[in-house]
C-alpha positions in Angstrom: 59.9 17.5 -41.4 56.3 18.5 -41.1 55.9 15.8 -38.3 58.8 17.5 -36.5 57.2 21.3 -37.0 53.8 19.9 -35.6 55.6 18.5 -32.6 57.3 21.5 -32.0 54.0 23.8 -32.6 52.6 21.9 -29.7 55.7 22.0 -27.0 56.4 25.6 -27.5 53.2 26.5 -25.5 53.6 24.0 -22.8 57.3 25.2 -22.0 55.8 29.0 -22.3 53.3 28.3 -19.7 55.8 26.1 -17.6 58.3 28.8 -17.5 55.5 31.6 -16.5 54.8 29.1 -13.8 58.3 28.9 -12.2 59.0 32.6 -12.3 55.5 32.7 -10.6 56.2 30.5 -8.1 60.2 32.0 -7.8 58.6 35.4 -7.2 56.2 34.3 -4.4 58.3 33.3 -2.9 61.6 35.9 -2.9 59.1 38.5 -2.3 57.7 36.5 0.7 54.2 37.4 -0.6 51.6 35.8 2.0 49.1 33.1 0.7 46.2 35.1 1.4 47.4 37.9 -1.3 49.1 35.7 -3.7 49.4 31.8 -3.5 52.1 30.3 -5.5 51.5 27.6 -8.3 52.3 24.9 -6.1 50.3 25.9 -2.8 47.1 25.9 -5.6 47.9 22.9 -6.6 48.4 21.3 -2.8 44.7 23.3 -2.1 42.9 21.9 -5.5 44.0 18.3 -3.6 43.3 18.8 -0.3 39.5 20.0 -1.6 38.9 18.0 -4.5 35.8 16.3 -3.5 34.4 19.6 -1.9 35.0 20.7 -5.5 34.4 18.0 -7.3 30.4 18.6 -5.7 30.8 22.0 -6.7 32.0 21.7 -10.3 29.4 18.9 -10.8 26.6 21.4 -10.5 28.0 23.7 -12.7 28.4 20.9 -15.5 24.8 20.1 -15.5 24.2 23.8 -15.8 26.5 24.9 -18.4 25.4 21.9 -20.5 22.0 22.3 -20.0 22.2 25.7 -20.9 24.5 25.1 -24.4 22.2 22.3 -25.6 19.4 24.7 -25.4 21.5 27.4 -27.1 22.5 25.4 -29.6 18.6 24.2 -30.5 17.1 27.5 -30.2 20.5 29.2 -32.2 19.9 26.3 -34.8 16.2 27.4 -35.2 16.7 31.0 -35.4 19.3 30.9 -37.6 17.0 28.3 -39.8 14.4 30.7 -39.9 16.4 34.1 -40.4 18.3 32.3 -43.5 15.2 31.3 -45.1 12.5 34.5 -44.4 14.3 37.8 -45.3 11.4 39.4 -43.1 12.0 37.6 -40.2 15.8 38.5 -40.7 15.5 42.0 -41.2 13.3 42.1 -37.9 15.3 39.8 -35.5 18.9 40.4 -36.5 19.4 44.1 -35.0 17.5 42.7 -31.7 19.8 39.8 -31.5 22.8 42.4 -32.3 21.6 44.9 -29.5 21.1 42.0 -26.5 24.9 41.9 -27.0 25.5 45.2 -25.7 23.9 44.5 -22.8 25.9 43.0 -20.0 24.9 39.7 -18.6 25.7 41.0 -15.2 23.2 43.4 -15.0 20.0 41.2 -16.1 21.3 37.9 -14.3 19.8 39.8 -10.7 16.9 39.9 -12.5 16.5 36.0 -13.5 17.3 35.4 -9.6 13.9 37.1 -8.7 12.1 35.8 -10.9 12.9 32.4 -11.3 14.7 31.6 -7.6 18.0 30.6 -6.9 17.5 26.9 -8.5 19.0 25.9 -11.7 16.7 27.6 -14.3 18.5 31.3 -13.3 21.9 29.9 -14.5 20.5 27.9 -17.5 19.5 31.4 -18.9 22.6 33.0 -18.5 24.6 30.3 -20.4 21.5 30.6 -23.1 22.3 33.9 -23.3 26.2 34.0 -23.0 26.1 30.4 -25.8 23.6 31.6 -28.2 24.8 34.6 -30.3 28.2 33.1 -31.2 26.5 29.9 -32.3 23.4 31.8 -34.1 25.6 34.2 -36.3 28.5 31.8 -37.4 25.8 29.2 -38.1 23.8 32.4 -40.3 27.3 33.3 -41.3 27.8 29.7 -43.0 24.6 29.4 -44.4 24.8 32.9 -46.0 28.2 31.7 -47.6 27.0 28.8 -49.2 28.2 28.8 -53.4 25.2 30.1 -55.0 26.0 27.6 -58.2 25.2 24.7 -56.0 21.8 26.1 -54.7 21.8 26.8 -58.7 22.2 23.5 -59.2 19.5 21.8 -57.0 17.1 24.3 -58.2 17.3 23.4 -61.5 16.7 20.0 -60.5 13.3 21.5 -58.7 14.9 20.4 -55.2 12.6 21.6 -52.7 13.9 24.2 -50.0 14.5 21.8 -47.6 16.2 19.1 -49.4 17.9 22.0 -50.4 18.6 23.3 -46.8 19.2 19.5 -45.4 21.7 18.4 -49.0 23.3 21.6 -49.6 23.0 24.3 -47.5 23.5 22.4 -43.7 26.5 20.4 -44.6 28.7 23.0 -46.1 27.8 25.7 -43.2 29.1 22.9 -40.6 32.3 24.3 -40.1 31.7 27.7 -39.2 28.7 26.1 -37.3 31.3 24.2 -35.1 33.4 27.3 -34.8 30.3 29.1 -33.2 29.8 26.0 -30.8 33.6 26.1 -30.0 33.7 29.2 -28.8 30.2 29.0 -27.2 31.7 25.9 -25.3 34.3 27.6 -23.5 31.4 30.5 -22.6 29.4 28.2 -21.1 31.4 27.8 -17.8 31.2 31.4 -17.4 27.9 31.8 -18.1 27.5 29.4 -15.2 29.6 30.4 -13.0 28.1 34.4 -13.2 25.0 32.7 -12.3 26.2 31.2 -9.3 28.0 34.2 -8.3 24.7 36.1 -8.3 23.0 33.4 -5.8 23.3 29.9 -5.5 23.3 27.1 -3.4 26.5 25.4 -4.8 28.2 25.5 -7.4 32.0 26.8 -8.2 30.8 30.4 -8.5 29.2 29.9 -5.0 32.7 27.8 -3.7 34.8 31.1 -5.0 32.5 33.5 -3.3 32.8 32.2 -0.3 36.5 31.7 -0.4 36.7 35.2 -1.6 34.7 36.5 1.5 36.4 34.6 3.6 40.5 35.6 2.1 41.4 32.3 1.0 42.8 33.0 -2.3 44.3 29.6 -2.5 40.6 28.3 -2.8 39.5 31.0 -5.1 42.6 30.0 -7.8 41.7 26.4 -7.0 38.4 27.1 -8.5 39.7 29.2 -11.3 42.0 25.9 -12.3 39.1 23.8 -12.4 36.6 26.3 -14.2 39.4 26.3 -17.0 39.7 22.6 -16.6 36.0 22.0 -17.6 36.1 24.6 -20.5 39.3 23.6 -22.1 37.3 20.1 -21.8 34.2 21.3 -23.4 35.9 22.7 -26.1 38.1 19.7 -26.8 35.0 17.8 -27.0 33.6 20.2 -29.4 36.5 19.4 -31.3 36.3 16.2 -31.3 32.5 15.9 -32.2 33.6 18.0 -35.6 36.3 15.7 -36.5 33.9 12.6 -36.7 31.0 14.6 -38.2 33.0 16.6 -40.7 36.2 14.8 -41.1 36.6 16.5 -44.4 37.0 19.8 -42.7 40.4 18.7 -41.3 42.0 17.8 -45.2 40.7 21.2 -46.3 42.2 23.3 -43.5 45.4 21.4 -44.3 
């Protein structure tokens, strides 16, 4: 029965989505709505073909950039967090700056990297920093901080040092809300790219939608929207997948 409930849990979505695609699609066209406003499901899917290496280049660029960017999110996140759970005075003095960068929109300081460091790949590496690092630094700090303080007990007692302590007790047992911070910072990342590239770039599929944008052909622009969701919802499953072979407990527990 349980079998059968997990099969169903996973075709209700894909028959939700298909059926908001065929009244899409029906609406398109009995309202004769032109391309260049409002393409229909299946011209996107005709202009995603007829383009795919031309995006293919595109989206290649912005894969090297969002995953440069997370696995230097994730290094500097994993320091940070390191060093705020273990110093309360470096803590008290970096949390409320890392809080406050938050309210400031990545929009408005991305310019900013384009003067200063050029319309290369460094600009866009920054931005998916940015975008990748708070969730990542705060549910790893948020893990840590949960940790049962009868096992750090425990350890002590035993006159564990603070980083046996950190690397036997502290690490493993924060790992699964350390992978919910990289899941969520994985689907970010192809944004934070893609805002980059919208700001100035030589390629890339923020630069590919700009210039279909500029130029009205929407078809293009969804096109690139498909395959910007394409390369998140694949980042994420690989997340995903990372977790279940590093923490396979995680998954018996959640069950």
């Amino acid at each position: 029965m349980k079998k059968y409930i997990n099969t169903a849990d996973r075709i209700v979505p894909v028959v939700f989505i298909l059926i908001l695609l065929v009244l899409w699609e029906y609406l398109v066209k009995l309202k004769s709505i032109p391309d260049w406003i409002l393409p229909g499901p299946l011209q996107i899917v005709r202009t995603l073909a007829e383009n795919a290496p031309l995006i293919a280049r595109h989206a290649q660029s912005t894969l090297l950039e969002c995953l440069a960017g997370f696995i230097v999110a994730i290094v500097f996140s994993f320091v940070v967090a390191f060093l705020m759970d273990e110093i309360a005075l470096f803590k008290n003095a970096v949390y409320p700056l890392i809080v406050a960068s938050q309210t400031i929109p990545i929009i408005s300081v991305a310019p900013l990297f384009i003067i200063w460091f050029g319309y290369g790949m460094l600009p866009k590496i920054i931005v998916v920093v940015l975008v990748c690092f708070f969730p990542i630094a705060i549910s790893l700090l948020g893990g840590l901080a949960a940790v049962d303080s009868d096992y750090l007990e425990l350890f002590r007692s035993m006159q564990a040092k603070r980083l046996h302590v950190f690397r036997m007790v502290k690490l493993p047992l924060a790992m699964p809300a350390f992978f919910s911070g990289l899941r969520i910072s994985a689907a970010y990342s192809v944004m934070g790219a893609v805002i980059g590239e919208w700001l100035g770039a030589k390629q890339g599929l923020g630069t590919y939608m700009t210039l279909s944008q500029r130029s009205f052909q929407v078809d293009r622009v969804f096109a690139a929207i498909l395959a910007v969701t394409v390369l998140s919802a694949a980042l994420f499953a690989l997340v995903s997948f990372i977790e279940r072979i590093v923490i396979p407990w995680n998954r018996f527990t959640e069950k």
